[in-house]
C-alpha positions, 0 to 999 in steps of 0.5 A: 124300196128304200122307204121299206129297207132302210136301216139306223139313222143317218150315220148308216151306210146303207146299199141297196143292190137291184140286179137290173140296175146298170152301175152305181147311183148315190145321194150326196150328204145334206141337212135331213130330219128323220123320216123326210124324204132326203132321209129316206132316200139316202144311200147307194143303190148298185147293180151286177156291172158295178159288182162283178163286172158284168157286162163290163171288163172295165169295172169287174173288181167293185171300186164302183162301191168305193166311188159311190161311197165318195158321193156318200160322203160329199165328194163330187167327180173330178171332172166337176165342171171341166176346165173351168171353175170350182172343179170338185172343190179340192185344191189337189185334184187337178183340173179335167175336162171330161171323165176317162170313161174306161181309159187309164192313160198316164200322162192325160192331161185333158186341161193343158192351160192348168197345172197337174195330169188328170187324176187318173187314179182317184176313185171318183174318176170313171177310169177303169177299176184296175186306175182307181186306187185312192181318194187323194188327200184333198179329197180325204180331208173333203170326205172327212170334213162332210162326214163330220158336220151332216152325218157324224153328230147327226141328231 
Protein backbone atom coordinates (compact mmCIF):
# COMPACT_ATOMS: atom_id res chain seq x y z
CA UNK A 1 0.00 0.00 0.00
CA UNK A 2 2.65 2.35 1.02
CA UNK A 3 4.80 1.65 -1.98
CA UNK A 4 1.62 2.38 -4.29
CA UNK A 5 0.52 5.81 -2.32
CA UNK A 6 3.47 7.32 -0.94
CA UNK A 7 3.71 10.91 -1.82
CA UNK A 8 7.31 13.81 -1.89
CA UNK A 9 10.40 12.80 -0.36
CA UNK A 10 11.45 12.25 2.94
CA UNK A 11 10.50 15.67 4.46
CA UNK A 12 6.73 14.53 3.58
CA UNK A 13 4.40 13.58 6.17
CA UNK A 14 2.51 11.12 4.80
CA UNK A 15 -0.91 9.30 6.39
CA UNK A 16 -2.33 6.63 5.14
CA UNK A 17 -5.79 5.79 6.79
CA UNK A 18 -7.05 1.87 6.81
CA UNK A 19 -10.67 1.58 8.23
CA UNK A 20 -9.78 -1.65 9.63
CA UNK A 21 -6.86 -0.59 11.53
CA UNK A 22 -7.46 -0.56 15.35
CA UNK A 23 -5.51 3.02 16.30
CA UNK A 24 -2.33 4.54 15.30
CA UNK A 25 1.27 3.01 14.03
CA UNK A 26 4.34 5.21 12.87
CA UNK A 27 8.11 4.47 11.83
CA UNK A 28 10.48 6.54 13.76
CA UNK A 29 13.22 8.93 11.64
CA UNK A 30 16.58 7.36 10.56
CA UNK A 31 19.01 7.63 7.56
CA UNK A 32 17.15 6.38 4.18
CA UNK A 33 18.07 6.72 0.52
CA UNK A 34 15.39 7.35 -1.79
CA UNK A 35 13.31 4.31 -2.65
CA UNK A 36 15.02 1.70 -0.05
CA UNK A 37 12.61 0.16 2.21
CA UNK A 38 12.62 2.43 5.39
CA UNK A 39 11.63 5.18 2.68
CA UNK A 40 8.99 3.48 1.50
CA UNK A 41 7.77 2.54 4.83
CA UNK A 42 7.83 5.91 6.35
CA UNK A 43 4.76 7.43 7.40
CA UNK A 44 1.65 7.16 10.04
CA UNK A 45 -1.19 4.61 9.17
CA UNK A 46 -4.41 5.34 11.33
CA UNK A 47 -7.76 4.07 11.68
CA UNK A 48 -11.39 5.22 12.77
CA UNK A 49 -10.75 4.75 16.77
CA UNK A 50 -7.89 6.97 16.63
CA UNK A 51 -10.01 9.38 14.58
CA UNK A 52 -13.32 9.74 15.58
CA UNK A 53 -13.35 7.43 18.45
CA UNK A 54 -14.92 4.71 17.24
CA UNK A 55 -15.29 1.96 19.42
CA UNK A 56 -13.28 3.93 21.90
CA UNK A 57 -14.66 7.09 24.19
CA UNK A 58 -11.35 7.75 25.32
CA UNK A 59 -9.49 8.59 22.29
CA UNK A 60 -12.71 10.25 20.06
CA UNK A 61 -11.01 14.16 19.39
CA UNK A 62 -7.88 12.46 17.09
CA UNK A 63 -4.68 13.37 19.31
CA UNK A 64 -3.73 9.89 18.09
CA UNK A 65 -2.34 12.03 14.91
CA UNK A 66 -0.81 14.07 17.14
CA UNK A 67 1.17 11.01 19.16
CA UNK A 68 1.96 9.25 16.05
CA UNK A 69 3.38 12.50 14.37
CA UNK A 70 5.87 12.55 17.66
CA UNK A 71 7.00 9.02 16.58
CA UNK A 72 7.10 10.76 13.11
CA UNK A 73 9.79 13.09 14.47
CA UNK A 74 12.00 10.86 16.91
CA UNK A 75 10.20 11.08 19.84
CA UNK A 76 9.61 7.67 21.85
CA UNK A 77 6.62 7.06 24.83
CA UNK A 78 7.31 8.63 28.10
CA UNK A 79 6.84 5.43 29.48
CA UNK A 80 10.17 4.11 27.50
CA UNK A 81 11.90 1.89 29.80
CA UNK A 82 10.06 2.29 33.23
CA UNK A 83 11.54 3.60 36.09
CA UNK A 84 14.81 2.81 35.21
CA UNK A 85 16.96 4.04 32.40
CA UNK A 86 17.11 6.69 29.46
CA UNK A 87 13.27 6.83 29.54
CA UNK A 88 12.42 8.78 26.57
CA UNK A 89 15.76 10.69 26.32
CA UNK A 90 14.17 13.95 27.48
CA UNK A 91 15.55 15.52 30.62
CA UNK A 92 11.93 17.00 31.51
CA UNK A 93 9.76 14.16 30.94
CA UNK A 94 9.55 12.45 34.04
CA UNK A 95 10.06 8.92 34.91
CA UNK A 96 6.81 6.12 34.31
CA UNK A 97 6.54 2.82 34.96
CA UNK A 98 3.81 2.16 32.62
CA UNK A 99 1.52 3.93 30.22
CA UNK A 100 -1.90 5.49 31.58
CA UNK A 101 -3.93 3.61 29.17
CA UNK A 102 -7.34 5.72 29.20
CA UNK A 103 -6.41 6.97 32.93
CA UNK A 104 -5.78 10.86 33.65
CA UNK A 105 -4.94 11.17 37.21
CA UNK A 106 -3.36 14.17 38.43
CA UNK A 107 -1.28 13.42 41.09
CA UNK A 108 0.13 9.81 39.30
CA UNK A 109 3.28 9.24 40.56
CA UNK A 110 3.91 5.50 39.12
CA UNK A 111 8.05 6.16 39.90
CA UNK A 112 7.93 7.19 43.41
CA UNK A 113 11.88 6.86 44.16
CA UNK A 114 12.33 9.58 41.24
CA UNK A 115 11.35 13.04 40.91
CA UNK A 116 8.44 14.77 39.20
CA UNK A 117 4.38 13.04 38.61
CA UNK A 118 3.99 11.28 35.58
CA UNK A 119 3.50 13.36 32.27
CA UNK A 120 -0.01 12.97 31.94
CA UNK A 121 -0.63 15.39 29.98
CA UNK A 122 2.29 14.57 27.06
CA UNK A 123 0.91 13.51 23.98
CA UNK A 124 3.22 10.72 23.79
CA UNK A 125 1.53 9.05 26.87
CA UNK A 126 -1.71 7.03 26.22
CA UNK A 127 -3.98 9.13 28.64
CA UNK A 128 -7.18 9.88 27.31
CA UNK A 129 -7.12 12.56 24.41
CA UNK A 130 -9.25 14.81 26.88
CA UNK A 131 -5.21 14.62 29.32
CA UNK A 132 -3.00 15.09 26.41
CA UNK A 133 -2.46 18.50 25.65
CA UNK A 134 1.30 19.36 24.83
CA UNK A 135 4.95 18.04 23.86
CA UNK A 136 6.70 19.37 27.00
CA UNK A 137 9.76 21.60 26.00
CA UNK A 138 12.36 18.60 26.23
CA UNK A 139 10.30 17.01 24.08
CA UNK A 140 10.00 19.75 21.57
CA UNK A 141 13.64 20.53 21.31
CA UNK A 142 13.81 16.29 20.90
CA UNK A 143 11.28 16.51 17.98
CA UNK A 144 13.01 19.71 16.48
CA UNK A 145 16.66 18.34 16.96
CA UNK A 146 15.26 15.09 14.77
CA UNK A 147 13.37 17.16 12.41
CA UNK A 148 16.51 18.81 11.48
CA UNK A 149 19.48 16.27 11.23
CA UNK A 150 17.16 12.97 9.22
CA UNK A 151 14.27 14.93 7.27
CA UNK A 152 15.09 18.63 7.26
CA UNK A 153 18.07 18.81 4.42
CA UNK A 154 17.52 15.36 3.43
CA UNK A 155 18.82 14.67 0.03
Amino acid sequence: MKQTLRKGDYRTFNVYYMSDWPGGYSSLPMAVTNGDKNFIEDGIVIGPPALNGQGNEFYQHGKTLTHESGHWNGLLHTFQGGCEGPNDYVDDTHAEQENLFDLCSANRDSCSDQPGLDPIHSYMDYPSDACRAEFPPGQLARLLDHWKTFRLNWK
